[in-house]
C-alpha atoms as a printed R data frame, in Angstrom:
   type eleno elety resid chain resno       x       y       z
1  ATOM     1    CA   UNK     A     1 -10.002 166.332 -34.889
2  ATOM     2    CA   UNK     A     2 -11.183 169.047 -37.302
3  ATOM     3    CA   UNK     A     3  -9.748 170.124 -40.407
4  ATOM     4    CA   UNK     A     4 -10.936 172.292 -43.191
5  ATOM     5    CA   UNK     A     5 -11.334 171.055 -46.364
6  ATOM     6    CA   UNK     A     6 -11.460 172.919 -49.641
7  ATOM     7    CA   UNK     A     7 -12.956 176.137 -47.026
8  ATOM     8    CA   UNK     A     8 -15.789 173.380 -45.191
9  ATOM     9    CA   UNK     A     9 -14.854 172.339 -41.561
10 ATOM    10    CA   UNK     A    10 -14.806 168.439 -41.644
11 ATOM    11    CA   UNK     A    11 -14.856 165.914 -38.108
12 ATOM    12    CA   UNK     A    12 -12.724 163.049 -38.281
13 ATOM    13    CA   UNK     A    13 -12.121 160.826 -35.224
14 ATOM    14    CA   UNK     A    14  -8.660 159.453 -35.380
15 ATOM    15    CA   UNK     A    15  -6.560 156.783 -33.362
16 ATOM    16    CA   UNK     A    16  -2.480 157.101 -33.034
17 ATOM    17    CA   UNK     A    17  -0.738 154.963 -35.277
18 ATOM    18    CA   UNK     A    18   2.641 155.199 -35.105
19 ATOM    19    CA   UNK     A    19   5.159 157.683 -33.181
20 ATOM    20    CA   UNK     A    20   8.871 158.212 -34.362
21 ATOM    21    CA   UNK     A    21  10.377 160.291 -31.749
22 ATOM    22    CA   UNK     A    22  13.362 160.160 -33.638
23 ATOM    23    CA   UNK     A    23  12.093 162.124 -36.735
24 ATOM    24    CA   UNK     A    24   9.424 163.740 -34.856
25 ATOM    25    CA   UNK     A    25   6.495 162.348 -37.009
26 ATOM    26    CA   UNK     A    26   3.168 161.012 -35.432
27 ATOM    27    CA   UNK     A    27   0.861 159.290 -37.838
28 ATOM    28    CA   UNK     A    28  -2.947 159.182 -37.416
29 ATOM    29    CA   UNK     A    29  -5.530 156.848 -38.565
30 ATOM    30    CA   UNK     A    30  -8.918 158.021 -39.451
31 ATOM    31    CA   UNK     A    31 -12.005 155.299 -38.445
32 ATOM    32    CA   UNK     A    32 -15.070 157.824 -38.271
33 ATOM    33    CA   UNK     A    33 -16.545 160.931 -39.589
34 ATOM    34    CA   UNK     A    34 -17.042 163.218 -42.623
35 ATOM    35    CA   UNK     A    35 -13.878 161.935 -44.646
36 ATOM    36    CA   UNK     A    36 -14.387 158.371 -44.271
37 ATOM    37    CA   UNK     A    37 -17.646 158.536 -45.826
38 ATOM    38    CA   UNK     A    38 -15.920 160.008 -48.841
39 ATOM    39    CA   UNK     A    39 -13.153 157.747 -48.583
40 ATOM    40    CA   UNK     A    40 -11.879 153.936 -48.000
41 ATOM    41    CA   UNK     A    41  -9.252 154.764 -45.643
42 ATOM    42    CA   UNK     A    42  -7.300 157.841 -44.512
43 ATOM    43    CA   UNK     A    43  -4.093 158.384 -42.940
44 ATOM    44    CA   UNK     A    44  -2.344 162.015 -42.163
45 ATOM    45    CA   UNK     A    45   1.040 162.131 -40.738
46 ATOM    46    CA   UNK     A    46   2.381 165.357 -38.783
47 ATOM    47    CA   UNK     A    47   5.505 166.264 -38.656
48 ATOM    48    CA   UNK     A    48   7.066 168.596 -35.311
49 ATOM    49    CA   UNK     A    49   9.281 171.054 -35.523
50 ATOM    50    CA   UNK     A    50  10.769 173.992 -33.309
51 ATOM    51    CA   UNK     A    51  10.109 177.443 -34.125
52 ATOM    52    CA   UNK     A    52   7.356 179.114 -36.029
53 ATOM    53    CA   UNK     A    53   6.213 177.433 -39.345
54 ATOM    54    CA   UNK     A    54   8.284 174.260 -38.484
55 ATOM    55    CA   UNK     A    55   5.064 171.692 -38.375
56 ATOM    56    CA   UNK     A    56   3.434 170.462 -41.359
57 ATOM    57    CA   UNK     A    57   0.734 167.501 -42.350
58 ATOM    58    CA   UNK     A    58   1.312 165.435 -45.041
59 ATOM    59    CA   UNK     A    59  -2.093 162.880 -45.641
60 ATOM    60    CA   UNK     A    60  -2.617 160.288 -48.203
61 ATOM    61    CA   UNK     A    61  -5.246 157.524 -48.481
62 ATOM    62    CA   UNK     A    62  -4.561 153.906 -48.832
């Protein structure tokens, strides 16, 4: 996965966590790359939508 991060392009490999169909949210773990050297742990959950600007990530670290 890449993101970008305060303008830099970051790698992050990341495993599936958890999938609620129901509310549409898929959370992802983070094990390797660029953000888990600069933190513990990292989790990002995504949220799916319909229609244009409907999908959003919301991350926090434990």
């Amino acid at each position: 996965m890449f993101l970008a991060v305060l303008g830099q392009e970051k790698v992050v490999k990341v495993v599936v966590e958890d999938i609620d169909e129901e509310r549409r949210l898929v959370t992802f773990k983070a094990f390797e790359g660029h953000l888990i050297e600069e933190y513990k742990a990292l989790k990002a959950t995504s949220r799916a939508g319909f229609g244009p600007g409907s999908s959003s990530i919301e991350s926090g670290s434990d």
